[in-house]
NUFIRO-208683 format. One record per residue (C-alpha): residue in three letters; x, y, z. Coordinates in pm, 1 decimal. Example, Ala and Ser with C-alpha at 12.3 -4.5 7.8 and 13.67 -1.06 7.14 Angstrom:
  residuo        xx        yy        zz
      ALA    1230.0    -450.0     780.0
      SER    1367.0    -106.0     714.0
//
This chain:
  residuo        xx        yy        zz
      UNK     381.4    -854.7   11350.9
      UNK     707.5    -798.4   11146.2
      UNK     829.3    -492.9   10945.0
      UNK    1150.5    -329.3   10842.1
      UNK    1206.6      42.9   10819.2
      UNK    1460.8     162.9   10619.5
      UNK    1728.5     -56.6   10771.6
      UNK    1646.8     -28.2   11053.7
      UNK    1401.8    -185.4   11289.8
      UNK    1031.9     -40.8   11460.6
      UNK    1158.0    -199.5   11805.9
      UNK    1469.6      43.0   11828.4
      UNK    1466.7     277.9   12139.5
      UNK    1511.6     577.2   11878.5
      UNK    1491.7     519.5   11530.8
      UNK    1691.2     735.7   11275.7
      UNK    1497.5     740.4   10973.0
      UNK    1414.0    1077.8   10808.7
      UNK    1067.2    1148.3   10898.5
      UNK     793.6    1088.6   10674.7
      UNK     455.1    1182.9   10877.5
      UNK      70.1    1008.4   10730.9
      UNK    -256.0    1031.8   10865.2
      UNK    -501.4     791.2   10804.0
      UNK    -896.0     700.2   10953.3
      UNK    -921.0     382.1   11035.2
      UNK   -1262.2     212.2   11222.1
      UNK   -1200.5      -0.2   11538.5
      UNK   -1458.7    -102.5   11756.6
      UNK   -1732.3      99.8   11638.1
      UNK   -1505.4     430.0   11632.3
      UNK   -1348.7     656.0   11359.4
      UNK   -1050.0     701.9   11464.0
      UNK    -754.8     969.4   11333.5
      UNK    -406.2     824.6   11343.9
      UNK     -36.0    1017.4   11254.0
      UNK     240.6     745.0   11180.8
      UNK     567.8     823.0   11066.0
      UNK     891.1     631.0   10960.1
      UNK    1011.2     443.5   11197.3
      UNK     748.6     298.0   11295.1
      UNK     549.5     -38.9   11248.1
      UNK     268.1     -83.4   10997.5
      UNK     227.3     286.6   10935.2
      UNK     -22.8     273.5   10615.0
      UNK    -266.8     107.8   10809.6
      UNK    -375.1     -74.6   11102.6
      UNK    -226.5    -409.2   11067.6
      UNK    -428.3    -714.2   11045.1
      UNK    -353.1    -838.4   11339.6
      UNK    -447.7    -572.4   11562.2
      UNK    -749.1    -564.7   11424.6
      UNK    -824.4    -927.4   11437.7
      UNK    -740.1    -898.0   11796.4
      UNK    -938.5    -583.9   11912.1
      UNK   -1202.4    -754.6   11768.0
      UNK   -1156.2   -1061.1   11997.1
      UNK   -1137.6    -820.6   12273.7
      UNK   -1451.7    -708.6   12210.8
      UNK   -1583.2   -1066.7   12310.6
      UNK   -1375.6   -1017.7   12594.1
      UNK   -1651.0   -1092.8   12935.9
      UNK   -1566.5   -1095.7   13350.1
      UNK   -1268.9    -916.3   13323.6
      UNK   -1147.6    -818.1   13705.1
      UNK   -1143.8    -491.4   13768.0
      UNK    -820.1    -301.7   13685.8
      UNK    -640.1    -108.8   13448.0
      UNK    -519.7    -240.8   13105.3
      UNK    -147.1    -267.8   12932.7
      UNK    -115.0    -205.4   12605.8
      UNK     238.3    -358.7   12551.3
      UNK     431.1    -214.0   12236.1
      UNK     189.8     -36.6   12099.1
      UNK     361.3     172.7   11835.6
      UNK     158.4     469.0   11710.4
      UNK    -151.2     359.4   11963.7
      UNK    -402.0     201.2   11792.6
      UNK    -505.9     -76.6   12015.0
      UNK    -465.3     164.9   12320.9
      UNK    -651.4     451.9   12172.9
      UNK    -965.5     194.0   12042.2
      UNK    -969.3      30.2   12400.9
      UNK    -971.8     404.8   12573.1
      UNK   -1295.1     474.9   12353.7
      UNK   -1466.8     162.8   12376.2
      UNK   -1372.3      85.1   12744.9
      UNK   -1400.6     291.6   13078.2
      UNK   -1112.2     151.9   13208.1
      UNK    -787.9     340.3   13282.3
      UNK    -508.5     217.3   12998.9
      UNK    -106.2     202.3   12998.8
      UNK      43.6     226.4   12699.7
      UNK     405.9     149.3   12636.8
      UNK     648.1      99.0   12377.0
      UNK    1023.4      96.2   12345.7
      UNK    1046.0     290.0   12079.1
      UNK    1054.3     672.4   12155.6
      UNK     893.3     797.9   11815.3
      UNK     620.5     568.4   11811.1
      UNK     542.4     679.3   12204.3
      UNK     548.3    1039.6   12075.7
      UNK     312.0     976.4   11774.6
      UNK      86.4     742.6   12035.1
      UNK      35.5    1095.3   12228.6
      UNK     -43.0    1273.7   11956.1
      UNK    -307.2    1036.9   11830.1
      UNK    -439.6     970.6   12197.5
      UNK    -511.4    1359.9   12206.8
      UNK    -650.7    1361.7   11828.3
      UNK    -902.6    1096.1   11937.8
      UNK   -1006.4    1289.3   12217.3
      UNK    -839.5     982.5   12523.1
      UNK    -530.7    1158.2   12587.1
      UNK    -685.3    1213.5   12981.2
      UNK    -754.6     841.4   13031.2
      UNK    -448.6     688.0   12873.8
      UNK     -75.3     698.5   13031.0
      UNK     198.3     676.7   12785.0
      UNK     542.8     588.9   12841.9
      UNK     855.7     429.3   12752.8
      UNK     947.7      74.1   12853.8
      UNK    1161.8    -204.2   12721.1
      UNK     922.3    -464.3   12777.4
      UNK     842.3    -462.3   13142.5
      UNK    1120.3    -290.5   13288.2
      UNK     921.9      13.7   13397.0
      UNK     618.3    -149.5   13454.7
      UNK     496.8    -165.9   13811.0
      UNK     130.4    -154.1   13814.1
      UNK     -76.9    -479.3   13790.6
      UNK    -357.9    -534.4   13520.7
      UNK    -627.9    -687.4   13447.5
      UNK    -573.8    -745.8   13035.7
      UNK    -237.2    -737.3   12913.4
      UNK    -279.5    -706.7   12512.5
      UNK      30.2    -736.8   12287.3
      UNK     154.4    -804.5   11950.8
      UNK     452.5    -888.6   11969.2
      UNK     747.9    -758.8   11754.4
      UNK     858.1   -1107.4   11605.6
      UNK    1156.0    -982.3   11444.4
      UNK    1314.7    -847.7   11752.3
      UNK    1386.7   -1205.8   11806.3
      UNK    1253.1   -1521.0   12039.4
      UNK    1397.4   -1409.8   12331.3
      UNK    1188.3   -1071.7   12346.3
      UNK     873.5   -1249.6   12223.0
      UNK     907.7   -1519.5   12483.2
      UNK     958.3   -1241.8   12766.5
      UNK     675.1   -1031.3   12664.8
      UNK     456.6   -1366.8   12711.7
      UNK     602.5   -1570.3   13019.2
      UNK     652.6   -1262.0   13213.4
      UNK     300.2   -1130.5   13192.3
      UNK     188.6   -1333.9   13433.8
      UNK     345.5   -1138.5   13705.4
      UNK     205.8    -789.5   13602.8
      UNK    -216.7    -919.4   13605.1
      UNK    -402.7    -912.3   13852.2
      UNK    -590.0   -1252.1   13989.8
      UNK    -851.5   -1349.7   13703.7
      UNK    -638.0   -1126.2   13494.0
      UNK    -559.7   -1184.8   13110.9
      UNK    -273.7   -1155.3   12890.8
      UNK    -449.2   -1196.3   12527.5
      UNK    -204.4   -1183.4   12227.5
      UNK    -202.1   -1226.1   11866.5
      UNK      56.2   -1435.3   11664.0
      UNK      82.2   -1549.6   11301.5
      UNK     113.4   -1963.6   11296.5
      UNK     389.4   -1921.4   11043.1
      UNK     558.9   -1680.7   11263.1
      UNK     554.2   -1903.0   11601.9
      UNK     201.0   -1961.2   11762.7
      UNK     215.5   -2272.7   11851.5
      UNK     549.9   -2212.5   12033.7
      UNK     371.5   -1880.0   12161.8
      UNK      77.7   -2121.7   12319.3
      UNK     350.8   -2353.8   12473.5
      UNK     537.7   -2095.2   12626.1
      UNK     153.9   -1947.1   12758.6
      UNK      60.1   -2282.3   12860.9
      UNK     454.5   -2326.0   13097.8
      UNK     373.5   -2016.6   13243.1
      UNK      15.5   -1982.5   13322.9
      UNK     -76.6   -2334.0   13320.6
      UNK    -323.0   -2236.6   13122.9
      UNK    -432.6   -2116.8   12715.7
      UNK    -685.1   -2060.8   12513.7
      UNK    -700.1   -2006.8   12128.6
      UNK    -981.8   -1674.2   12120.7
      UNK   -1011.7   -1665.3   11743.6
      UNK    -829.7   -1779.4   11415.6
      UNK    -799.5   -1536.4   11101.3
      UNK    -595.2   -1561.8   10791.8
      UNK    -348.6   -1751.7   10988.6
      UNK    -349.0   -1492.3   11278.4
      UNK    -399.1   -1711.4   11638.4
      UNK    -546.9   -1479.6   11899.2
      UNK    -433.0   -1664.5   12211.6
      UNK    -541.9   -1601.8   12604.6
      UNK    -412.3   -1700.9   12934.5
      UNK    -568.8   -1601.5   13263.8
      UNK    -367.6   -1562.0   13567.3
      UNK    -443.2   -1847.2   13895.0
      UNK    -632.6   -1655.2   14180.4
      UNK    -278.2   -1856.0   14392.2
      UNK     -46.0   -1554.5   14217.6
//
């Protein structure tokens, strides 16, 4: 996951840019879906490759506990919004980045989820209290290893028991760091798929946590 905007970067709190609003459809998971993007914002053409390469690992996704799911940065909401259709599972969704949480509510409503998603700002984890059963991320690699390696190792302590943290990371851009890092703190990981270079890793959270 890396993109510049303008200068400036889609992991600000609030990004400057002049607006530039698209729309796009885009399938995920068996559903049409409507998005807005605007500057400011990551990948806002399309749904990245990525994503989609991990949605559809989620998809395979079986015994998940029971529990709510984070979607961690998620920008203009794809991943959030495809989950909320697919899924009857309550879903977080947070981001930094102000403009990309107000586009995320705008799409969530669009797509007809905006009553089973909750949408608000966090850096990270820092307003995160809740404990989940999937934690789903792609991380913002250009904000640096420090904020990659905290969205990762610190997952552990927002899943439930059983509970997954399932992310997707170019090789070129630092999985096999990412699945050292997964394996310190969860003592566990688990490559879900391979695509194009994209690793779709897992870890699953001890029952002793």
């Amino acid at each position: 996951m890396s993109e510049k905007i303008s200068g400036q970067q889609y992991f600000t709190a609030d990004p400057s840019a002049e607006h530039h609003y698209q729309d796009f459809d885009f399938e995920l998971l068996g559903h049409n879906l409507h998005f807005v993007t605007d500057t400011g914002v990551f990948s806002k053409h399309r749904v990245d490759f990525g994503t989609v390469t991990m949605l559809n690992a989620l998809a395979e996704l079986a015994d998940l506990p029971a529990g709510p799911v984070l979607d961690l940065g998620t920008g203009y909401g794809p991943v959030g919004i495809a989950l909320a259709k697919a899924w009857q599972r309550p879903i977080d969704m947070v981001d930094v980045n102000q403009r990309a949480l107000a586009l995320a509510l705008e799409n969530a409503e669009k797509n007809g989820v905006a009553g089973r998603v909750h949408i608000f700002q966090s850096d990270i984890y820092d307003q995160v209290s809740d404990k989940y059963a999937l934690i789903a991320v792609n991380p913002p690699i250009r904000a640096g290893k420090p904020v990659v390696t905290a969205m990762l190792q610190e997952a552990r302590q927002h899943l439930v028991p059983g509970g997954r943290l399932v992310a997707v990371i170019q090789k070129k851009q630092g999985a096999p760091s990412a699945q050292k890092n997964l394996a310190a703190a969860f003592g566990n990981v688990t490559t879900l798929a391979k695509h194009k270079g994209y690793y779709v890793l897992e870890s699953v959270n001890g029952t002793d946590s």
